[in-house]
DOKE-265796 format. One record per residue (C-alpha): residue number from 1; residue in one letter; chain; x, y, z. Coordinates in pm, 1 decimal. Layout:
BEGIN
<r><num>NUM</num><residu>A</residu><chaine>A</chaine><xx>X</xx><yy>Y</yy><zz>Z</zz></r>
...
END
This chain:
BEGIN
<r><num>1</num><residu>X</residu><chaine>A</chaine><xx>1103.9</xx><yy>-4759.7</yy><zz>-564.3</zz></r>
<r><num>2</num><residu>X</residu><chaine>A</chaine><xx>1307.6</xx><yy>-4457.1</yy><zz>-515.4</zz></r>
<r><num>3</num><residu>X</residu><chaine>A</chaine><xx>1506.5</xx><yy>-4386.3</yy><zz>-164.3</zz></r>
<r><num>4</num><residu>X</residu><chaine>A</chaine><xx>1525.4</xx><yy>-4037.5</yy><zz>5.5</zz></r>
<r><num>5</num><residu>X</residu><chaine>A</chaine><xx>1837.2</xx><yy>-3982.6</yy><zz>225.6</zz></r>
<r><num>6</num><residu>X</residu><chaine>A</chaine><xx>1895.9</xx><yy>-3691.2</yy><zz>469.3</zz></r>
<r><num>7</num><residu>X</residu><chaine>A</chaine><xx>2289.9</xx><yy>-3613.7</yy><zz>557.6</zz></r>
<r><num>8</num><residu>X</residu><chaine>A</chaine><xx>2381.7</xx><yy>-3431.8</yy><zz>824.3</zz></r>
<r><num>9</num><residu>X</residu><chaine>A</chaine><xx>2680.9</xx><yy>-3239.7</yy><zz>890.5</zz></r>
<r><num>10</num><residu>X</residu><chaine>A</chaine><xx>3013.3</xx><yy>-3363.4</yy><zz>848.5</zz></r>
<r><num>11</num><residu>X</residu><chaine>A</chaine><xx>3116.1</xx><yy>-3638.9</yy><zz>1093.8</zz></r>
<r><num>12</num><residu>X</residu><chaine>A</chaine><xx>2707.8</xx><yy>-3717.3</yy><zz>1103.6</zz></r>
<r><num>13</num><residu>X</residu><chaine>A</chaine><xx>2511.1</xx><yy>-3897.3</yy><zz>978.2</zz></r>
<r><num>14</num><residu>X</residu><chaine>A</chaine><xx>2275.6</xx><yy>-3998.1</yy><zz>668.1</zz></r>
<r><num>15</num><residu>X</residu><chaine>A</chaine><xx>1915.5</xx><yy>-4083.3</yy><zz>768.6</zz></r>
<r><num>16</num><residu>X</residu><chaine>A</chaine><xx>1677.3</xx><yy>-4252.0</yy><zz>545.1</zz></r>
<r><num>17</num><residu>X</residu><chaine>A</chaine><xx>1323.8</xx><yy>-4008.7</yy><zz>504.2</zz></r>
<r><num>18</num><residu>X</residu><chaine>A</chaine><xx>1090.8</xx><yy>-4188.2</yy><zz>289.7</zz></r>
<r><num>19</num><residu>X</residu><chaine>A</chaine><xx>1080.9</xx><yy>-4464.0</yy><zz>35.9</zz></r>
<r><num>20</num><residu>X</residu><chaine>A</chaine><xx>847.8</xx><yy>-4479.3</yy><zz>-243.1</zz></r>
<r><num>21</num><residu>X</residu><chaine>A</chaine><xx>710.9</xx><yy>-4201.3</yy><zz>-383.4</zz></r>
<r><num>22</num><residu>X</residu><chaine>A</chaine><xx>337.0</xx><yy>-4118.3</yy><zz>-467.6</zz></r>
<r><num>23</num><residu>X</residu><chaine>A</chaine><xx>174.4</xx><yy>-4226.2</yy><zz>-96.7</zz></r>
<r><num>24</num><residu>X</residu><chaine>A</chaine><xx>15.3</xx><yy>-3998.9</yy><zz>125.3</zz></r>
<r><num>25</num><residu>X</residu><chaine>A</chaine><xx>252.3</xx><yy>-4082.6</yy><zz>346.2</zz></r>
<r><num>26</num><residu>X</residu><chaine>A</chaine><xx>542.8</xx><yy>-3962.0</yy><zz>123.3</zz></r>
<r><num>27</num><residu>X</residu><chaine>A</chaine><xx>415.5</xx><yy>-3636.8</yy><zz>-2.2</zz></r>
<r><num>28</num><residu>X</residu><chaine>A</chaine><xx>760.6</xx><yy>-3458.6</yy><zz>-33.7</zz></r>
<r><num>29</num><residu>X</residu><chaine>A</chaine><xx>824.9</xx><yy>-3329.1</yy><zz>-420.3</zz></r>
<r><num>30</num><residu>X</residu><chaine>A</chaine><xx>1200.6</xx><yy>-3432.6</yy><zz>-462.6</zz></r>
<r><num>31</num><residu>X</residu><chaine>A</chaine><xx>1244.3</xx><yy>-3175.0</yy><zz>-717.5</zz></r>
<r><num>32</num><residu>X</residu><chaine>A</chaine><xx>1194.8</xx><yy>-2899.5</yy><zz>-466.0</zz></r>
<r><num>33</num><residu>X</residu><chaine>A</chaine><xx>1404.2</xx><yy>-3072.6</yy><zz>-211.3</zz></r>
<r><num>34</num><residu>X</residu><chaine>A</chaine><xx>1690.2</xx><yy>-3082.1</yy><zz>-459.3</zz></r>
<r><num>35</num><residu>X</residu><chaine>A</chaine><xx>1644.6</xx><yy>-2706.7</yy><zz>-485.5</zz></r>
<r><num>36</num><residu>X</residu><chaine>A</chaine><xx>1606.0</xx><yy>-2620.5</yy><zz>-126.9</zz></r>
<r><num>37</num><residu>X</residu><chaine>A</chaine><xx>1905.1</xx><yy>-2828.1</yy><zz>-106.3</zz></r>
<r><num>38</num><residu>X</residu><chaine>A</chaine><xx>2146.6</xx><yy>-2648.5</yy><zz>-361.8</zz></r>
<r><num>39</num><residu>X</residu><chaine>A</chaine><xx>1933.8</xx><yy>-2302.1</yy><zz>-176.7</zz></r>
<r><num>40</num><residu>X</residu><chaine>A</chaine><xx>2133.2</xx><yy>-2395.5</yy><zz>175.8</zz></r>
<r><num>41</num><residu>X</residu><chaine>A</chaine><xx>2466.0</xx><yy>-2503.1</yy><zz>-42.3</zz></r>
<r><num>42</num><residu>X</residu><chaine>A</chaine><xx>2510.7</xx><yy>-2186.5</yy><zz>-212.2</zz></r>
<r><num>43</num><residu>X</residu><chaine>A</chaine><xx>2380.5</xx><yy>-1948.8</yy><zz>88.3</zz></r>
<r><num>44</num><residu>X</residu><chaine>A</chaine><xx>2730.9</xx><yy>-2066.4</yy><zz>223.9</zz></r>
<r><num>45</num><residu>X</residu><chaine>A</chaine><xx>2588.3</xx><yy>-2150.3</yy><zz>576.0</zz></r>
<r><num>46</num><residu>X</residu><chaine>A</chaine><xx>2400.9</xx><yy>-2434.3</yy><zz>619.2</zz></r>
<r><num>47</num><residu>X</residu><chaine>A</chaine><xx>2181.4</xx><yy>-2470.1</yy><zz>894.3</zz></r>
<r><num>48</num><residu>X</residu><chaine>A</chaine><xx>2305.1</xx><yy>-2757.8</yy><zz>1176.4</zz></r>
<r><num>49</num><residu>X</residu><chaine>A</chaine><xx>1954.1</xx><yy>-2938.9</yy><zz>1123.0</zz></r>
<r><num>50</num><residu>X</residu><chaine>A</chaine><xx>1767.7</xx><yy>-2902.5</yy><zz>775.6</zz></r>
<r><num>51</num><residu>X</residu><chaine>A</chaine><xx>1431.3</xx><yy>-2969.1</yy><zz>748.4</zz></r>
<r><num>52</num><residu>X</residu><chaine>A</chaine><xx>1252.7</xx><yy>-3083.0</yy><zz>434.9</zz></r>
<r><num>53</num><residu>X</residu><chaine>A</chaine><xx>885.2</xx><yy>-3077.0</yy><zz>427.7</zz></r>
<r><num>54</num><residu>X</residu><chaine>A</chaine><xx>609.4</xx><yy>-2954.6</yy><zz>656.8</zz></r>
<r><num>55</num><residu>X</residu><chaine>A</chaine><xx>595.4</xx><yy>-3326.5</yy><zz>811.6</zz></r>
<r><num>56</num><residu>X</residu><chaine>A</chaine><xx>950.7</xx><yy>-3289.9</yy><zz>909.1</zz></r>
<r><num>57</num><residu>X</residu><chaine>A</chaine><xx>881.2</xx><yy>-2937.7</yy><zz>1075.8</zz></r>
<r><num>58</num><residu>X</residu><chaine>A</chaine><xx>568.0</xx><yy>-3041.7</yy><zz>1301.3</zz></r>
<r><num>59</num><residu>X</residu><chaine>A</chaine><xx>787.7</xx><yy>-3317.1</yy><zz>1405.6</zz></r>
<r><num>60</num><residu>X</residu><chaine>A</chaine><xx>1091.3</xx><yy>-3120.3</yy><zz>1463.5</zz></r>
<r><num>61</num><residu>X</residu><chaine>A</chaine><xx>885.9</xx><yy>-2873.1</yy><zz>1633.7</zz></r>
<r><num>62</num><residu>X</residu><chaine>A</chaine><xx>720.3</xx><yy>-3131.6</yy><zz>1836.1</zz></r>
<r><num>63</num><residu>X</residu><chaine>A</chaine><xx>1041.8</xx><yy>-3259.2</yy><zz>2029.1</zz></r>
<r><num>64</num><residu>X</residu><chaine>A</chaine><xx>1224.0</xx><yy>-2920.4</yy><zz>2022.2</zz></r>
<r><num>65</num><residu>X</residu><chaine>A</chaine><xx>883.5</xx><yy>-2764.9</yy><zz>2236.4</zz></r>
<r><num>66</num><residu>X</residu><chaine>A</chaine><xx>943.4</xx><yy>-3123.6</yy><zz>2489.7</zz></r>
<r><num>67</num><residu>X</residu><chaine>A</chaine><xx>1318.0</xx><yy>-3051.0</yy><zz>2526.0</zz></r>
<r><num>68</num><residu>X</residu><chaine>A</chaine><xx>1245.6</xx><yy>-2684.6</yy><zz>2572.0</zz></r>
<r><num>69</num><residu>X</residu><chaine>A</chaine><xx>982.8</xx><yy>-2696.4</yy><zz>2856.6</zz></r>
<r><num>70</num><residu>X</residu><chaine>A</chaine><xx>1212.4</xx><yy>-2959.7</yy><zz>3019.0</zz></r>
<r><num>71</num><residu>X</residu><chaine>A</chaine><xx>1473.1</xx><yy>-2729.4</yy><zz>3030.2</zz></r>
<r><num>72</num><residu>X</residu><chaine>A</chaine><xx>1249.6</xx><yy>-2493.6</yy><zz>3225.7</zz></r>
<r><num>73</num><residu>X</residu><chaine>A</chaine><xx>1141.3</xx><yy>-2773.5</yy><zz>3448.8</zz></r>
<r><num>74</num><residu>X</residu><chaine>A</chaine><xx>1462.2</xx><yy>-2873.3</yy><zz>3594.2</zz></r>
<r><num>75</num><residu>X</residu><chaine>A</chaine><xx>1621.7</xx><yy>-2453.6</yy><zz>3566.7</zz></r>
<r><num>76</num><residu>X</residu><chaine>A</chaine><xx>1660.7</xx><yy>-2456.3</yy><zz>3925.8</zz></r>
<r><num>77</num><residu>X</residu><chaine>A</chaine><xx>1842.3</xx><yy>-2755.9</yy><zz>3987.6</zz></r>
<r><num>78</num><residu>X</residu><chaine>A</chaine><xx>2031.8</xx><yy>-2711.8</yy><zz>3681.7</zz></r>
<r><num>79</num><residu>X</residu><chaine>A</chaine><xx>2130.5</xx><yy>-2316.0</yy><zz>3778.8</zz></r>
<r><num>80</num><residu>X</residu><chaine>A</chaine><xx>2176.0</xx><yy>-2430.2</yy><zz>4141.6</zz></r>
<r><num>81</num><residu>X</residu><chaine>A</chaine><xx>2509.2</xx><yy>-2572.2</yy><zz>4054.7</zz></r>
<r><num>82</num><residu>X</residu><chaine>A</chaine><xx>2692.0</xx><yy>-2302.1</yy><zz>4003.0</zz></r>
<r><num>83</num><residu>X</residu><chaine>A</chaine><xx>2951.0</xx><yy>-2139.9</yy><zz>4250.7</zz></r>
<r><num>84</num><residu>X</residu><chaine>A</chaine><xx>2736.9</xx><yy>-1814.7</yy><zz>4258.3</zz></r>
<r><num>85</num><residu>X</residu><chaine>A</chaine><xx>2426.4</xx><yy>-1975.1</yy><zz>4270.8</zz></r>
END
């Protein structure tokens, strides 16, 4: 059984992907992920939140398009707070 591990930045923390290898579930290629990886190492600025695989994008996606339209949702009370406002 091999273990996948995700870091993030310093001071953050190391989250565990997938185990096992060969599943449908676990369809990342961990020779490509060790290239994307040493991709974002030498491009000398790494993103805050790297994503490996298209299942880690549509879930990514997924709660960045919830946090976004709840941002919208709430704009006026949130904006209302201001001195100006």
């Amino acid at each position: 059984m091999t273990t996948w591990l995700i870091t993030g930045r310093a001071g953050g923390h190391v989250g565990l992907a997938a185990q096992g290898t060969g599943t449908p579930r676990h369809h990342g290629h961990p020779a490509k992920a060790a290239r994307a990886l040493i991709t974002v190492v030498n491009s000398g600025k790494a993103p805050e939140l790297l994503m490996l695989g298209t299942d880690a994008i549509t879930a990514i996606t997924s709660v960045l398009d919830t946090q976004r339209a709840e941002v919208e949702t709430w704009r006026p009370v949130s904006a209302g707070t201001d001195f100006c406002g």
